[in-house]
C-alpha positions as CSV (number, residue, x, y, z in Angstrom):
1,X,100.6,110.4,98.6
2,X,99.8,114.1,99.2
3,X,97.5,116.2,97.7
4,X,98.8,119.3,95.2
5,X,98.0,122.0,97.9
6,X,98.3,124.6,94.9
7,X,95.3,123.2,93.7
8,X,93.3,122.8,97.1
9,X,90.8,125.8,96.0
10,X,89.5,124.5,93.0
11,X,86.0,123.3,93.0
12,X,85.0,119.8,92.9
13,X,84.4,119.9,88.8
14,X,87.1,122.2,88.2
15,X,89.2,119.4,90.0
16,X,87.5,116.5,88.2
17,X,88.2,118.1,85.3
18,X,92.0,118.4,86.0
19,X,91.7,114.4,86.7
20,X,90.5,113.8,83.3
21,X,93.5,115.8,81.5
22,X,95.8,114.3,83.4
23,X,94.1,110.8,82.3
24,X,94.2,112.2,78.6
25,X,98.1,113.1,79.2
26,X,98.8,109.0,80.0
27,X,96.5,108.1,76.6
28,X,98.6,110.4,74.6
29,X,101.8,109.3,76.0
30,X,100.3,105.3,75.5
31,X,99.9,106.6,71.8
32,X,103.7,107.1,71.9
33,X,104.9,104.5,73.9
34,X,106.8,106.6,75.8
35,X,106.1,104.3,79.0
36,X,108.3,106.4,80.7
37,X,106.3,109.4,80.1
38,X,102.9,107.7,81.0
39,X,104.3,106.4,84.1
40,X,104.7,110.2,85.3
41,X,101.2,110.9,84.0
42,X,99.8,108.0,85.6
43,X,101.3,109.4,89.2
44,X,100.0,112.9,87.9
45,X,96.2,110.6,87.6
46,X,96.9,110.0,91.2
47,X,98.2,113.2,92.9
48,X,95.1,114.9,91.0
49,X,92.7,112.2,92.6
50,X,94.2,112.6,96.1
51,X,93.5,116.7,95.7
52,X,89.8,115.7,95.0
53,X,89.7,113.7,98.0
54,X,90.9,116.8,100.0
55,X,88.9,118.6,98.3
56,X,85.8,116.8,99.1
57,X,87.0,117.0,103.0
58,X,88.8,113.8,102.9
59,X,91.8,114.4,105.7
60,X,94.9,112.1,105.3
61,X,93.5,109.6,108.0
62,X,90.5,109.4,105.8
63,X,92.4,108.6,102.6
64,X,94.2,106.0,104.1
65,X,91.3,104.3,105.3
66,X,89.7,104.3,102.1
67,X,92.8,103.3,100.0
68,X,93.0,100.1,102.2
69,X,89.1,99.9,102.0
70,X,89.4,99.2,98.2
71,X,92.7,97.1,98.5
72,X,90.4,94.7,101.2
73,X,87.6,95.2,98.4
74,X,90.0,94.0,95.4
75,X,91.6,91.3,97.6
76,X,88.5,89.7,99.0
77,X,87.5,89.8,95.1
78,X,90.7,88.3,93.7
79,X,91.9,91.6,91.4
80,X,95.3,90.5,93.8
81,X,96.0,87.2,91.6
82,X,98.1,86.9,88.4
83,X,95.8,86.4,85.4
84,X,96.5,83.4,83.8
């Protein structure tokens, strides 16, 4: 995933803050259930968090290693498994 570039200048709060709107836009659209519409939000959640990540100084090598950091985490924690 890549960061919105467009964005790359805004602070760290400014960009926080665009992480919480976008996480208000997939609410509203749950409100809905227009699943359709919260699945593009729900990418929008993510494409603002990977701008904070650049943001912060976080290259795409870095990313990377932290996205399968946290996958390793969840596994080794069971978050993997079907709920039953």
């Amino acid at each position: 995933m890549k960061p919105c570039l467009a964005y790359a200048g805004n602070g760290v709060w400014k960009q926080l803050g665009r992480v919480i709107g976008e996480a208000w836009e997939v609410a509203k659209a749950l409100l809905r259930k227009d699943y359709p519409h919260a699945a593009e939000e729900l990418v929008d959640v993510q494409v603002s968090c990977e701008t904070l990540l650049h943001i912060l100084g976080y290259d795409a090598g870095d990313r990377a290693m932290w996205r399968d950091y946290v996958d390793r985490k969840n596994e080794a924690r069971g978050y993997h498994k079907e709920a039953r």
